[in-house]
N, C-alpha and C positions, 0 to 999 in steps of 0.2 A: 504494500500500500504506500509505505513513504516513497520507493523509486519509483515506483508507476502514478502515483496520483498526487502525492504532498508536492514531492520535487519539481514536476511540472507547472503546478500552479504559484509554487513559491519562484520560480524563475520568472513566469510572466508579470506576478506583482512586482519583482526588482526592474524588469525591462521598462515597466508606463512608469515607476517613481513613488511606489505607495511604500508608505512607511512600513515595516518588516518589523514586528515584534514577536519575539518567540520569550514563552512563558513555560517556560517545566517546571517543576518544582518545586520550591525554596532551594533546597541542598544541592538540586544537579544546576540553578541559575546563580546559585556562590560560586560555580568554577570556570563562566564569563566574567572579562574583565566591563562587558559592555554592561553588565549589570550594575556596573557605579557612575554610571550617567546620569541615571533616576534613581538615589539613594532612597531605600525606604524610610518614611517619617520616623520618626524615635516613636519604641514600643508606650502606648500606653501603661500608666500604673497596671500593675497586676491586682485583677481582683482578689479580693477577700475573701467570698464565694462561689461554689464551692472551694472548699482548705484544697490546695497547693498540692499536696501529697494523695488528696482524690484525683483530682483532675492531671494530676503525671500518672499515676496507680502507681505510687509507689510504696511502701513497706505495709501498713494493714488495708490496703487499696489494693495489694498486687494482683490479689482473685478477681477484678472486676477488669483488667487488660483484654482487649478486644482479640478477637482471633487468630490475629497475624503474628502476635504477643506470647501464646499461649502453645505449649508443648505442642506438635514438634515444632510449629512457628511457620509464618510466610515469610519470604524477602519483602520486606518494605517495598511500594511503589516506588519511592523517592531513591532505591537505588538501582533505578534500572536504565536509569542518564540519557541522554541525548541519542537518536538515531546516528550512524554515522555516515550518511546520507546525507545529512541535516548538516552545511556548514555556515553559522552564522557570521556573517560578514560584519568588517570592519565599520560600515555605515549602520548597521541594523541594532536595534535594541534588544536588551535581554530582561525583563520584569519576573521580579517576586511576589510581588503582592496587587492588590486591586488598586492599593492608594497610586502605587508606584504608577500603575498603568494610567489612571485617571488621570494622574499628575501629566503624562507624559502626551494622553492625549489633547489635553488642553492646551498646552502649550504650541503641539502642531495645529489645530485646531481641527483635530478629527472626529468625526459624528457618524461614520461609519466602522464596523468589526466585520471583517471574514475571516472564520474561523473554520482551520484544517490541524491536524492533529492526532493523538489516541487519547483513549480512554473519555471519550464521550461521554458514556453516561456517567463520568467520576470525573474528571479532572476539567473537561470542557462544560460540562454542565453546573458545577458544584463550586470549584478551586474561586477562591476572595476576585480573581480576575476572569472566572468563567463567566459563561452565558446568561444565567441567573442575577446574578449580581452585577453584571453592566446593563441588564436589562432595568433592575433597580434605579439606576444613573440615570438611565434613559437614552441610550446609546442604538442604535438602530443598527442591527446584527444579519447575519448571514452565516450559515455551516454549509461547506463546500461538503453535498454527501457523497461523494469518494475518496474525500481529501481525510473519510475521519475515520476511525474503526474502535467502536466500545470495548469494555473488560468482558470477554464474554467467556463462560464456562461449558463445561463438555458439553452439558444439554440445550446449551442454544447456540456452540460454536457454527455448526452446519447451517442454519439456513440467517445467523449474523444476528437475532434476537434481541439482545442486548442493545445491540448498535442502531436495529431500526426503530426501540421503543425510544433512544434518547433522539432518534431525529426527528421522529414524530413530537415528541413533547417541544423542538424546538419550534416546531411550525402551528403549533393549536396553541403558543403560550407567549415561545419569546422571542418572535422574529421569525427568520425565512430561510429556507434552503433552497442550493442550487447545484445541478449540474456541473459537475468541471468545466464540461466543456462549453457551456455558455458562458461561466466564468472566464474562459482561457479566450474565446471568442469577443469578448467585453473588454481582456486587453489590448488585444488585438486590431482590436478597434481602435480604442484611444493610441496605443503606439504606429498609426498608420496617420 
């Protein structure tokens, strides 16, 4: 999906001049340096509630660690880093967070998101800078659907389940999806 679908359309957004932001994770966008262009805002105070030691689950919390946490354990999402397909250019931004993105969009003065990607129904849908939460903003959105492919498991890997219920929820909720290749076609246009 990245070499056939992501990489294609991420060439034509560099070819017309759209701004390029790529948003992985917290931990895998700590190891761009373009990530210190839009420094995230200083952390707010830490709540007081819930205690500190619930909300890490750490020592009489440990039992209540989610299932990634818990014998024999997943690998964290956040260490599974950057495509290597994927090379983020010298001119392109890298964001952590929503504020970072907000920040970054204001400044270009951008009011459009097209978003390509994985993990759809988790990370593009949900993450402080997914779809969800620039829809909050008010940010007028697009999911290229074959630029994107959800967390999907044995019993819906075959017919992509996962990936078509988060695209559906992007089109009855929070904006609009398209074709590549009308996307690809759309630059094509303007760089003509």
């Amino acid at each position: 999906v990245t070499r056939e679908a992501v990489v294609p359309v991420l060439a034509a957004a560099r070819q017309v001049g759209l701004t390029v932001v790529h948003a992985p994770s917290p931990p895998v966008a700590e190891q761009f340096e373009q990530l210190e262009r839009h420094a995230p805002p200083p952390p707010a105070s830490e709540p007081d509630w819930p205690p500190a030691a619930f909300r890490s689950r750490q020592g009489a919390y440990a039992a209540f660690r989610g299932p990634r946490a818990q014998p024999p354990g997943i690998p964290p999402i956040d260490a599974l880093g950057m495509s290597p397909h994927i090379d983020v250019q010298d001119g392109e931004f890298v964001v952590a967070t929503g504020d970072q993105l907000h920040a970054l969009l204001r400044e270009r003065g951008v009011l459009h998101l097209v978003y390509a990607g994985f993990a759809t129904n988790w990370c593009i849908l949900n993450r402080d800078y997914g779809m969800r939460a620039m829809a909050r903003r008010g940010y007028n959105m697009v999911l290229l659907r074959e630029a994107t492919m959800g967390v999907e498991f044995p019993d819906t890997l075959a017919a992509e389940t996962a990936t078509e219920m988060a695209v559906r929820e992007v089109e009855q909720q929070l904006g609009f999806s398209a074709a590549n290749g009308d996307f690809l076609a759309a630059c094509a246009h303007c760089a003509a």
